[in-house]
N, C-alpha and C positions, 0 to 999 in steps of 0.2 A: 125785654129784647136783649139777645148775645149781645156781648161788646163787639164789632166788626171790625175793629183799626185800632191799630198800634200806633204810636210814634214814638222814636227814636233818636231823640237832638242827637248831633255827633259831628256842630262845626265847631268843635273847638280844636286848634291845635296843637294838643300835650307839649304845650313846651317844658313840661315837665320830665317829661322824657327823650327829650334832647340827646343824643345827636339823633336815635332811632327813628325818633317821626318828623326829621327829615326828609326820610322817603316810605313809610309805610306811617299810616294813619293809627294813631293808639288803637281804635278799636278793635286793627286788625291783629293786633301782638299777639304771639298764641297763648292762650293754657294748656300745657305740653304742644297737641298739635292741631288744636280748634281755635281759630279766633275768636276775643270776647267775643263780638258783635254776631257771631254764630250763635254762641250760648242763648243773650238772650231774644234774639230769635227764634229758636226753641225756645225758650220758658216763654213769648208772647204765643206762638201757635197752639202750645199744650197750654194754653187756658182758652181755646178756642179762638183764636181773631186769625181772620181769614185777605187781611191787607195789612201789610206793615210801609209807612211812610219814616225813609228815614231823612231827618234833615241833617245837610250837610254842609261843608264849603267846596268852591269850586277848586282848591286847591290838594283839593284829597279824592283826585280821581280815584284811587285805586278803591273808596268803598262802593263807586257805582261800578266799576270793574267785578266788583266781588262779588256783587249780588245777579248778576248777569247770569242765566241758562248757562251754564255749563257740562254738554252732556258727557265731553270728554273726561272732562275733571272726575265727575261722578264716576265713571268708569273705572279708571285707574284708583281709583279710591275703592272701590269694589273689590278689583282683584288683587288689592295688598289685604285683603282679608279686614276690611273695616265696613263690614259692612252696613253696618245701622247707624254711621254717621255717612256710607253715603246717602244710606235714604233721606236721613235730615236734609242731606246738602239739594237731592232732587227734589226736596219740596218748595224751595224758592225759588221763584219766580214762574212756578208752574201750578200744584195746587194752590200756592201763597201767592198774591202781586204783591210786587214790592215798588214803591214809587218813590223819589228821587228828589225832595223841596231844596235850594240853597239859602243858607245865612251867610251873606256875604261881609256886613257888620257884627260884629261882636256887640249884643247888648243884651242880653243876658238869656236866664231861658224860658222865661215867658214870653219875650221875643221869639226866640225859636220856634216855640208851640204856635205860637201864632201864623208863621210861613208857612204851617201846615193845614192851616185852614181848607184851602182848595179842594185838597188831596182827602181831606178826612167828612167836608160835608157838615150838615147840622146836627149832630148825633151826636152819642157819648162815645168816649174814646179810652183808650189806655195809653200810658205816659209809663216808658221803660231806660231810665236812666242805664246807657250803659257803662258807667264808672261802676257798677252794683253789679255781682254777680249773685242771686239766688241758688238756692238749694233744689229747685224744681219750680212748676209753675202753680204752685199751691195759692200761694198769697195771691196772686194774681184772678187766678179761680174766685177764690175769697171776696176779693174788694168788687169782680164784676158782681156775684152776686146780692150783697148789699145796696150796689148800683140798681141794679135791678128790679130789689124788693123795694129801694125807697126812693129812687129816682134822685139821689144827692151825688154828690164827689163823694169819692172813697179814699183815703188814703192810708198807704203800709205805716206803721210805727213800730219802736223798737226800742228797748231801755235799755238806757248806757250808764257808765260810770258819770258821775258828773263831771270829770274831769274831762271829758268827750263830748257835751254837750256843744261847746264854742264851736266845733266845727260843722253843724248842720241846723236845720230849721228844728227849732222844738214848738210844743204845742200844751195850750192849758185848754183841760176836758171840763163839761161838766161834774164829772162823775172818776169814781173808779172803773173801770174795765169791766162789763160783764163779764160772766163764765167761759162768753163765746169769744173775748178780748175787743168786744166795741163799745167804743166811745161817741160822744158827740161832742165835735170840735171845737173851744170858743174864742182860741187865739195861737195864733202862730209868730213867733220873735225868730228872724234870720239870726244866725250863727252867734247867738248872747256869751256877754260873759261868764265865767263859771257861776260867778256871785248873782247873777242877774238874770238866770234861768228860772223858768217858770215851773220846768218839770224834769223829767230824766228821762223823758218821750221825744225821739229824736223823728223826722220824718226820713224815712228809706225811699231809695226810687225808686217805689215804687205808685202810680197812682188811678184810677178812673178818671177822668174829669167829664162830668158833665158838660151839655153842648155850651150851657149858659156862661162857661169861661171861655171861650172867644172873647166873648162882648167885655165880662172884665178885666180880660187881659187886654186887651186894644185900647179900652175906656182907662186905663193905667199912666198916671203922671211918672215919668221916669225918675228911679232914685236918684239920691244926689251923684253917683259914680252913672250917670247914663244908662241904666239898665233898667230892664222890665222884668222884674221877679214875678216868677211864680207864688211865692211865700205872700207877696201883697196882696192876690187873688184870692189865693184860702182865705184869708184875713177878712177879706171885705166878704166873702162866702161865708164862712165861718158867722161873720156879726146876726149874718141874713138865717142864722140855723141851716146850713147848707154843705156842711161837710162833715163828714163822718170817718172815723179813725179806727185802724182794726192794729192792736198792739199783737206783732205775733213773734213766734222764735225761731222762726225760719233761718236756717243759716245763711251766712249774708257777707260777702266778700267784699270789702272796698278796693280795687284797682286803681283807683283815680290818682295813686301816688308808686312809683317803684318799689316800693318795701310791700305796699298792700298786694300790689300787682304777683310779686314773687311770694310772697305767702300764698298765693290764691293758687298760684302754679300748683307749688309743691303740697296743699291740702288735698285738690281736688285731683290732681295726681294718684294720691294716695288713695281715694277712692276708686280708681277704675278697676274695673274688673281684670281688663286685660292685661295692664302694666303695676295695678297697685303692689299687690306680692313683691313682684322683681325689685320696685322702688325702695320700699318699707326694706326689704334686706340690705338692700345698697348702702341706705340712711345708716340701718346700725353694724353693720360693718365699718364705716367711716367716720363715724360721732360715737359709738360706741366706749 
C-alpha cells in the first residue's frame, strides 16, 4: 500500500535563530523565496502522500497561517511569472489536506510523532524532518517502497566523515550495503562520540515508520533529559529485525543551524533555473 501521510514535527522553536523566530517560525525562513517547510512539502507530495500532518506549537501561528487555501496568494504568485511554484503552493490544502497536531511540551521527537497519532491513523507513515532539505523526493520514493515490499521501517542513511558522526543518530548493519544501498538495521547510538561510533552511517530525516511505532514510541520510558526519542524506537525495532536502512547520496542540506541554513540558500540558489546564471555571475564578480 502507498504511503498516505506525511508528518512533519516543527514545535520546536529555533532559538537558534534568535532574534528572527521571534516572529516568523524557522520553517518558514526562505531559500531565496520558498520557505523550508514548502520544500519539504514538495519532496513529501512527489513521493506520493496525499495528507501532510504537521505538528506544531501553539505559539507559531503563522505555520497554520501558511498552510491555509490561499487563492489570492497563488494568484499573484502566478502573475510575477512563477508559475510552477504557484501550482506547488495550489496544492496545499486543496489536492493535499494538511492537518494541524500541537506539542505544547518539549520532550523530544518521538513525542512529537506521537501527537500525531489521531491525524495519521493505524497505518504506515512518513516522518519528514524539516531541519533536512533533500535533493528531490527520491529517497523518500525509495524507503516507501521498501516499506511496502517488506512491511518494516525504512530509514534514509548517509556516510559522514567521522568527525560528524557526534552530531546524529548512527546505526550498526548486519551487512555491508547491497548494490541497491540496503541494509538491515541492528543498532542505533544517539549522537555518540567520535571514539564511540559504531559506523560512519549517520540517520537523515528522512523515515517510513511502520504503524507498530506508536505503540513503541508511547511504550517508551523517557531518557534521562525527559524526552522520547525516536532513535530508542529504532533500537528496540531494530533488536525485533524490524527496520531497514537505505544508505543513499542524495544531496542533503542541514538547516537546523544558520551557517547550514545559509549554505543551503545560496547552493540551491545556484541551482535555479530562473535566478541560478544571474547569481553564479554576481558570486564571481564579487569573490573573484
Amino acid at each position: 500500500m502507498a504511503i498516505r501521510t506525511a508528518v512533519i514535527p516543527a514545535a520546536g522553536l529555533g532559538t537558534r535563530f534568535l532574534p528572527a523566530t521571534k516572529a516568523v517560525p524557522k520553517e518558514l525562513m526562505p531559500i531565496f523565496d520558498t520557505p523550508a517547510l514548502q520544500l519539504v512539502m514538495d519532496e513529501a507530495i512527489g513521493a506520493g502522500v496525499e495528507h501532510i500532518v504537521i505538528v506544531s506549537n501553539v505559539a507559531k501561528a503563522g505555520i497554520e497561517a501558511y498552510v491555509q487555501p490561499a487563492p489570492e496568494v497563488v494568484a499573484r504568485v502566478r502573475d510575477s511569472g512563477r508559475v510552477e511554484l504557484a501550482e506547488r503552493l495550489a496544492r496545499i490544502g486543496n489536492d493535499v489536506r494538511v492537518s494541524i497536531r500541537y506539542q505544547d511540551v518539549p520532550r523530544g521527537l518521538g513525542h512529537a510523532i506521537t501527537c500525531a497519532r489521531d491525524a495519521v491513523g493505524e497505518e504506515a507513515f512518513a516522518v519528514l524532518l524539516p531541519d533536512e532539505l533533500m535533493g528531490g523526493p527520491e529517497l523518500m520514493q525509495q524507503l516507501a517502497a521498501m516499506h511496502d515490499r517488506d512491511g518494516k521501517t525504512a530509514v534514509g542513511l548517509k556516510r559522514v566523515p567521522m568527525t560528524e558522526v557526534s552530531s546524529y543518530g548512527c546505526v550498526t548493519t548486519t551487512a555491508a550495503p547491497t548494490a541497491a544501498g540496503e541494509v538491515t538495521i541492528t543498532g542505533v547510538v544517539e549522537k555518540p562520540r567520535m571514539e564511540d561510533a559504531p559506523s560512519d552511517l549517520i540517520i537523515i530525516g528522512r523515515y517510513v515508520l511502520a504503524a507498530e511505532m506508536f505503540d513503541l514510541l508511547e511504550g517508551l520510558a523517557p531518557a534521562p533529559n525527559g524526552e522520547i526519542q525516536l532513535t530508542d524506537a529504532l533500537l528496540v525495532g531494530a533488536h525485533n529485525g524490524r527496520v531497514l536502512g537505505l544508505v543513499s547520496d542524495i544531496d542533503r542540506f542541514d538547516t537546523g543551524t544558520p551557517m547550514g541554513w545559509l549554505q543551503a540558500v545560496i547552493e540551491l540558489a545556484r541551482r535555479r533555473e530562473d535566478v541560478g546564471a544571474e547569481f553564479d555571475a554576481w558570486l564571481r564578480s564579487r569573490f573573484s
